[in-house]
Every structure is written in C-alpha cells, then in structure tokens.
N, C-alpha and C positions, 0 to 999 in steps of 0.2 A: 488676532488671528482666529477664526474659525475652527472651532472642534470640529473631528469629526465621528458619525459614528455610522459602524457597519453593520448592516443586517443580513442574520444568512437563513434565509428562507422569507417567500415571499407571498407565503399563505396567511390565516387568519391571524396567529399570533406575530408575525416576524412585522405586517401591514398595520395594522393596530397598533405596534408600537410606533412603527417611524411617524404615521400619521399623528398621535398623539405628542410624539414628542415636535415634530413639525409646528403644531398648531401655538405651541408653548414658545419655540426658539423662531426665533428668522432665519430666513435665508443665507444672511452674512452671519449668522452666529451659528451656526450647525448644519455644515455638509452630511447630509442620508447619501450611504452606496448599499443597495440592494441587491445580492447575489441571489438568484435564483435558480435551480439545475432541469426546472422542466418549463411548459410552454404556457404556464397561465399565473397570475396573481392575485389572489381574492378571488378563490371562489367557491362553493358549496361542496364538498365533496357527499355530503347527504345526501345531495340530490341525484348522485349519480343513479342507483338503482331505478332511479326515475325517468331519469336520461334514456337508461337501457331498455326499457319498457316502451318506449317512444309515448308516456305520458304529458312529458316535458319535451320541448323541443333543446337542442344544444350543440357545443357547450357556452353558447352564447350569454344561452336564458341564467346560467349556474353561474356567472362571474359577475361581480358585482362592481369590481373597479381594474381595468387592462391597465398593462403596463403602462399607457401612453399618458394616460389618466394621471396617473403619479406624477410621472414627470413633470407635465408641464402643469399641473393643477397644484403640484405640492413638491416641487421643485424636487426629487428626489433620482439621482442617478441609479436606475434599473435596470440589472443585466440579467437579460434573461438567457436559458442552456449553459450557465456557469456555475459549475459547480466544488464549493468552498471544500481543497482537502487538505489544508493545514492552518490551522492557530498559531501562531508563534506569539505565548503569554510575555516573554522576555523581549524581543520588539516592538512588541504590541502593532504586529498585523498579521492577513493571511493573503493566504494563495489561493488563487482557483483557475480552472480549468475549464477555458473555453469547450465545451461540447461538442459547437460546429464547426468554430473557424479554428482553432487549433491555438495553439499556445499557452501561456501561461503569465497571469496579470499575477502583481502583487499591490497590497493595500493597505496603508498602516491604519490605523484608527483609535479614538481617545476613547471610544465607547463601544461594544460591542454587544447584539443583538442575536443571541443564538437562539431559533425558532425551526427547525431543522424538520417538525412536527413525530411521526411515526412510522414506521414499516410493518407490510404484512409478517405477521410468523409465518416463517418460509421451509419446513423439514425437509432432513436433506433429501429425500424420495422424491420432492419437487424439484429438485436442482436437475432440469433437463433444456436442452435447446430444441426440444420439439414445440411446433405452436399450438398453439390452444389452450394452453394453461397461462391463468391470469392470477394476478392477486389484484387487490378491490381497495386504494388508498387515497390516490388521485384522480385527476382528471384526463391522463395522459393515459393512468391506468383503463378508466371509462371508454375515452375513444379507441384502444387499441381493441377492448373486446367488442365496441358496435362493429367498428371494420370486418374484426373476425367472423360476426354473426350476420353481415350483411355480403360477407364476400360468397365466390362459389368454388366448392361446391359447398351449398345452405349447412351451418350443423341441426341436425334433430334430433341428438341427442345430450342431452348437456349431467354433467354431477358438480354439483357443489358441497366441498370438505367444509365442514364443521359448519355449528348452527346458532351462532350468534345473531347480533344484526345484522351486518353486512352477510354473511350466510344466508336468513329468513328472509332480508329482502332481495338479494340479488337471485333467490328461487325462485319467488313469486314474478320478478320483474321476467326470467325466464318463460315461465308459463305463459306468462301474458304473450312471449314472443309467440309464442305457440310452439315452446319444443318441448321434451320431454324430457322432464327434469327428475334426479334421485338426488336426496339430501342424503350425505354420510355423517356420522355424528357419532365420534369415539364415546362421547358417554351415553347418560340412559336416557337422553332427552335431547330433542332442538332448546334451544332459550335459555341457556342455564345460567342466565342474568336473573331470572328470578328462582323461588323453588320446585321442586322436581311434581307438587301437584299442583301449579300455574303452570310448569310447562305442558302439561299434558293437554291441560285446554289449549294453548298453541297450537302445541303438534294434531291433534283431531281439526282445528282449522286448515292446517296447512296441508291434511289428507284432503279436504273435504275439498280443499283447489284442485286438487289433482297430483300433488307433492308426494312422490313415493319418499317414505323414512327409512334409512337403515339403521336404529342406532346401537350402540353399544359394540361399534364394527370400526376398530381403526384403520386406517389408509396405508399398506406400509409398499408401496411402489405405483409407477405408472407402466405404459406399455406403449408401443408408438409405429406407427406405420410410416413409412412414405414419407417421416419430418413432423410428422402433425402424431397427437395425443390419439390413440385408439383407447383405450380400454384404463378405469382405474382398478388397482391390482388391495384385495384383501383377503382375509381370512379364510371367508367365504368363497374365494375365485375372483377372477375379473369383471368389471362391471364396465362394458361396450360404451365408449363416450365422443362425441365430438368436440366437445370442450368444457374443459375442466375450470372450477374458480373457487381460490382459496378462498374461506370464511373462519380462517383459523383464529382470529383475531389481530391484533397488534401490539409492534412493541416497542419503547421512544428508543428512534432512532439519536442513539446519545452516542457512537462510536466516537466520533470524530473530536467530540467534548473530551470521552475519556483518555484519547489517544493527547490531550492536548494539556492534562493533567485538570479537569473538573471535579469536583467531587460528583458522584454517583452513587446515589443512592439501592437502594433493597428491592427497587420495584423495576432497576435500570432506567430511573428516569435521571436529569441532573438536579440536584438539590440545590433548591435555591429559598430564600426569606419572603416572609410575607410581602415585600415591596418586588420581588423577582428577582432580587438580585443574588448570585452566584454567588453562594458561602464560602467564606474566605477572600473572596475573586474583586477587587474593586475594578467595578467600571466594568463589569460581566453581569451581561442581564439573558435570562431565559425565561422561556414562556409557552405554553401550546404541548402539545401530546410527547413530547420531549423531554417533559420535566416531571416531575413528583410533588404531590401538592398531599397538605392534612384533610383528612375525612375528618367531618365534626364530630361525626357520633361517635365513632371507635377510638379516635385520637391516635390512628397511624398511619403512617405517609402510603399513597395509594396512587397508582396510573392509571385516571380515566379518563381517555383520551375523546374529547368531545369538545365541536367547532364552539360552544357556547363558554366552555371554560377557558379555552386557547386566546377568544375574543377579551373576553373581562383580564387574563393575566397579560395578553398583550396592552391591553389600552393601562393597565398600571403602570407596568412596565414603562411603556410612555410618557406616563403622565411625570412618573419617575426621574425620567432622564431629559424629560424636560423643565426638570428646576421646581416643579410640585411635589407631593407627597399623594401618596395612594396604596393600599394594602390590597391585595387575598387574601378572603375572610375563610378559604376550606370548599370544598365540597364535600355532598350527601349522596351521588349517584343519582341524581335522579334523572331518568331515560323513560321515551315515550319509542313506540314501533309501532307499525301494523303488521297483518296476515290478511290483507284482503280487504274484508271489514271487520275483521276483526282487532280491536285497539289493545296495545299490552302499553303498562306504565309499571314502573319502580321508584322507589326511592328509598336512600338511607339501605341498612341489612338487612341480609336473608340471614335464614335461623343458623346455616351454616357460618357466616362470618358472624351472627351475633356471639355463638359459642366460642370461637374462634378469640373474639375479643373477652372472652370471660364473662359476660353478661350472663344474670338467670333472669330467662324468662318465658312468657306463656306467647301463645300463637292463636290466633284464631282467622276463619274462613267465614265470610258472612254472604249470603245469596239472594240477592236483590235484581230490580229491573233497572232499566237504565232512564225507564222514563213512569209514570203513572201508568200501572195495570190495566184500565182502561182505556187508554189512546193507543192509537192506531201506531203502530210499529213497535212496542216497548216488547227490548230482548231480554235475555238472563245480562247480569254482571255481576263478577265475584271479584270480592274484596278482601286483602288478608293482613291482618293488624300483627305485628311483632312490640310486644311493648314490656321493659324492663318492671321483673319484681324488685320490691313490693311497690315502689310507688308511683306504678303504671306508666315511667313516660316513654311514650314513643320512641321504638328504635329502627323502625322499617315497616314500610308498607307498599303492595301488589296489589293489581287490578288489571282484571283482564273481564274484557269487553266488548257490546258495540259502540254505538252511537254513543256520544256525552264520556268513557269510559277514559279514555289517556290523560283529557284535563282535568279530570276528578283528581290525579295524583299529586296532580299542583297546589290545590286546599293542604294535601297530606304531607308533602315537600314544607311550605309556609311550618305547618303544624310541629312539623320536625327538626327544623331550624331553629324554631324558635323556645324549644324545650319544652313542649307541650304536654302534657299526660291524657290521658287515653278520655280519663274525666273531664277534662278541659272540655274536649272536641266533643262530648255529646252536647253543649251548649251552643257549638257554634253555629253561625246566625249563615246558611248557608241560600242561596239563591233557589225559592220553589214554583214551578211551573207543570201542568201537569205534562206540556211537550218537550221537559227535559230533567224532571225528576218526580219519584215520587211524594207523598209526602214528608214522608220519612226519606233523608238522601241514602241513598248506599254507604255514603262516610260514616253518617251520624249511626247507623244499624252496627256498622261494622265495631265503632266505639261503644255503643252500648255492649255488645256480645263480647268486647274487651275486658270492659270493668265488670260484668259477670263472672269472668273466667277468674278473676284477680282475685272478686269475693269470695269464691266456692273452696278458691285456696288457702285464704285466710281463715275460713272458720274453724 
C-alpha cells in the first residue's frame, strides 16, 4: 500500500520537497497531496518589487512551475485556495478549508510536510479594513497592490513602514511608478541589515532617488476616508497617503504548528534537525521561512527567511523522505539588495550581533573603486571586515556599492564559511581586470586594513 505524504504550502520549500521526494519514490509508492491557501506554486516572491515597478512583466514571468505542471509532470495532487487549519498528530491527518467552494476535506497521511513559509509583522495600528494598505509576502500580496495602483482614482501618494528589503525595494519600485513615496523607519536608519554607517550610504542613495526618509519616527495609527487609507498617523502628525505598504519585516508563520503541539522555537520558527525533521516529531518534516535553522558563525538558531534557504532545506527535506539522506549545514546571512544602482551585500554579523554573541573584536571600513581608477565608469565601494581577536578570523562582512559591488560579498560569504582569517584572504587569488577591479580588489584592501588593526593591537 502506498504511503502517503501531505504538503502544506506550496511555495519554494513545501515544492522542493514533494519534488525531491517524488524523484526518489514512484508513483505507486508515495501518494503527494498539496494544500495550498493562495493562487500560485513555485514562485519568486523577490521578484515581486520588480513586478510592481512594471520592470518585469507578471505574475506569469515569477512562477516557475503552476499547479498543473505538478500534477500531471509529477503525479502530485494539488489543491489550490485550501487552506490547512488543523494537525491532528494522534490520527495522523488534517483538515482544510476550501476557500472557494466551501467545505471541508480531511486527509490522513504517513508523512507530513509543513512549509507554511512566513507572515508580514502586522501591529495592531494596521489592523484595519480600509484599502490601501498592503503587506509584501506573496504573490497574491503583489497583484493586490498592482490592481490598487493601477485602479482609479490613480494613488500619488504612497508611505512605506519600515526599511528593510522588502521596505528599500518596494520604495524604489514605487518611485519608478512615478508616485510620491516617504519611507518611515522607527529606527536611525533605512537597512538595519547591515550597520548604522553602511546604512547611511543606502539612505543618501535612496534621497538621491527621490525617497523622502523619516527615521527615528514610529508609526503608531492610520487615518481613513471613504474606506480607503488617507493619512499615516505619528509623532510628528499625519503623513497624507494613498497607500500604504508594510516593510516591517517577517515572521514564520508557525501558528498552526504550535497550536498542533510542535516544538517552537526562540526565534518562533518550528525547530527542527539538521535532516528537517521536526524534533521529537516522527515523520514531521519542516522547511522554508517557517522554521529556525543554526547560524555558523554565532552558533544560535536564527529566522532568515530567504527563498534560497527554503529551496536547499526543502530539497533535503525531500531527498529525506524519499529514502536518502541529506543535511543543513546552517546559514551566515548572507543577502544582496539594491537602491537603484546602487548594490548593498552582507554576510555573517554586524558588530551588534558579534557582541551580542560574545565575540571581541575589531572592525574596519576600507574605500576602494569598484573597477581600475582609470577606466571609464569606476565608482567608490566601501567595504567593512568584522573579524574575531586575536586570531583574525572572519565574523562578518558589508559592501555597499556600484557596479561589481553585491557579488564581491560572495568571495566574503565562501571566505566565512569556510573559517577563514582575515590573513588568509589577503592571499586570495581573486579575478583582475581593470573593467571590473582594481588592482588591488576591494576584498584584498579591505583584509589587509584587517590584519593592520589586529597588529596595532597586539603590540
């Protein structure tokens, strides 16, 4: 008889896994049932600010495999506007709740697949049913605000709460529409993914678009005319808006886990082993912006929710429940964005989480071009090394940028991975041309100005 196993979510990690584990079992050896509560599967949600900008065309261009695709390519029963709201661990199945047609299906299963991925932070000053306020998660999320901003009457006025990613881009994507955009941002900075003097370089790009910044101004209500969003309400008074869009960040949506008795972890993601499998939980697999995974370098379980890590712990997952063996080795944070053209890259800590994890150590800022001083277009790029006393090795590194500038962080990612010290990296054998670096790379400056700082403290 045929196992079966159930997926709930049918984004990058929930897909990744059935596929992986598909490729491993047959068709008569393992029934896949796919619940999913909105209208698409497999598909980019990075690309949305792109979407909104009418860069990209969509959401066609953003999906990478439709529901039908599953089915019939990979035998996998796929219900889409279904949405999974109970676990029962002691029968081993669940329930969900047709969206459209109304009802309610139930499903037993030998395996289970919780991929449920993340939710906007939503405060409650946002809890209203006037429209024009959006959060920024999915793809249902994306086409509700093009409709918004293509319907009439036109908005020309837009504010985006908080300044992460999805904040910095979906600004920029605004401007591009051509409306008038203000970033509000409770702390002292847009980007507070890196630290507060790499944000600044941001935020002077993000003026230089046309981005009014508020920062240091929390959000504490909205205002509303007619059903639609009029005005966002602060310290300072209201600020006149036609639509509003969370950039609060996110947070793994793990209710439904917990309400079903998961462990959950510190970060509220669900806690699960290096194979994805749900601690304690047999035949409970998780994966994707949902869960809690180990940072290398601090060695404490962290929520970063990115389609690149959802992909790798789903296809474990997978590979997992399909009768192989596969691990997560951790993540280092490492995140690329722009501002235009302007490129911002991280990886590993900022000097605030290096302290945080107890580490002593030195910081330095290194100011280089992005390309040879004399070729045509070579801009500034700054570079900033976080590397543990005394014996230098890398714990974090920033680069903000033009041209050449967000991939640079990928030598530093490798370098950081791999336990590198700061001495290491002035050796490394990096790629020179003078239309895409100088002699000296920005990397290699920045690690020499490392082991300087290192020796000046030792003497």
């Amino acid at each position: 008889m045929a196992q079966r196993l159930i997926v709930i979510g049918g984004d990058a990690a929930g897909m990744s896994a059935a596929s992986q584990a598909r490729r491993r079992r047959g068709r008569d050896d393992l029934e896949i049932t796919v619940f999913e509560r909105g209208h698409f599967t497999s598909y980019s949600a990075c690309g949305i600010p792109y979407w909104i900008s009418g860069l990209v065309s969509g959401p066609e261009a953003l999906i990478a495999r439709d529901p039908q695709t599953f089915r019939t390519e990979y035998a996998m029963d796929v219900r889409m506007r279904h949405e999974v709201t109970t676990i029962d661990l002691e029968r081993r199945e669940v329930v969900a709740q047709d969206l459209e047609g109304g009802g309610e299906v139930r499903e037993r299963f030998d395996e289970l697949m919780y991929a449920t991925g993340a939710v906007p932070v939503k405060p409650p000053w946002a809890a209203t049913d006037a429209g024009g306020v959006f959060g920024m998660q999915t793809l249902d999320d994306g086409a509700a605000l093009r409709e918004w901003l293509d319907a009439e009457p036109r908005p020309r006025r837009a504010v985006v709460v908080g300044g992460g990613y999805i904040g910095v881009e979906i600004a920029e994507a605004l401007i591009q529409r051509g409306l008038s955009v203000t970033l509000v941002e409770a702390g002292a900075q847009p980007m507070s993914t890196v630290d507060p003097d790499m944000g600044e370089l941001v935020a002077e790009a993000m003026r230089g678009l046309g981005i009014t910044i508020r920062a240091g101004l929390p959000v504490t209500g909205l205002e509303e005319r007619d059903g639609r969003v009029s005005a966002v309400v602060t310290a300072e008074g209201p600020m006149p808006t036609d639509v509003v869009v969370l950039g609060l960040g996110v947070r793994p949506n793990s209710a439904l886990a917990a309400a079903a008795g998961l462990p959950i972890g510190t970060t509220g993601g669900v806690q699960v082993d290096r194979r994805m499998r749900v601690l304690g939980m047999p035949g409970i697999w998780a994966a994707g912006d949902c869960v809690e995974t180990l940072h290398r370098v601090s060695g404490m379980p962290v929520h970063v929710p990115l389609g690149t890590h959802a992909n790798k712990q789903g296809r474990v997952a997978g590979i997992n429940i399909g009768g192989g063996y596969a691990t997560f080795a951790g993540v280092i944070g490492t995140a690329v964005t722009k501002v235009c053209d302007l490129e911002v890259g991280r990886t590993g800590l900022r000097e605030g989480e290096a302290e945080a994890a107890g580490f002593d150590f030195i910081s330095v800022i290194a100011e280089s071009t992005n390309r040879a001083g004399y070729y045509p277009g070579a801009r500034p790029m700054t570079v900033k090394l976080i590397a543990e006393r005394p014996n230098g090795r890398l714990l974090g590194a920033q680069i903000v940028g033009w041209s050449e500038a967000a991939k640079r962080i990928d030598a530093l990612a490798v370098a950081l991975w791999n336990g590198m010290t700061v001495d290491d990296m002035t050796a490394l054998d990096l790629g020179y041309a003078p239309p895409y670096a100088p002699v000296w790379d920005p990397v290699l400056i920045a690690a020499r100005k490392a082991v300087d700082a290192l020796s000046a403290l030792d003497r």
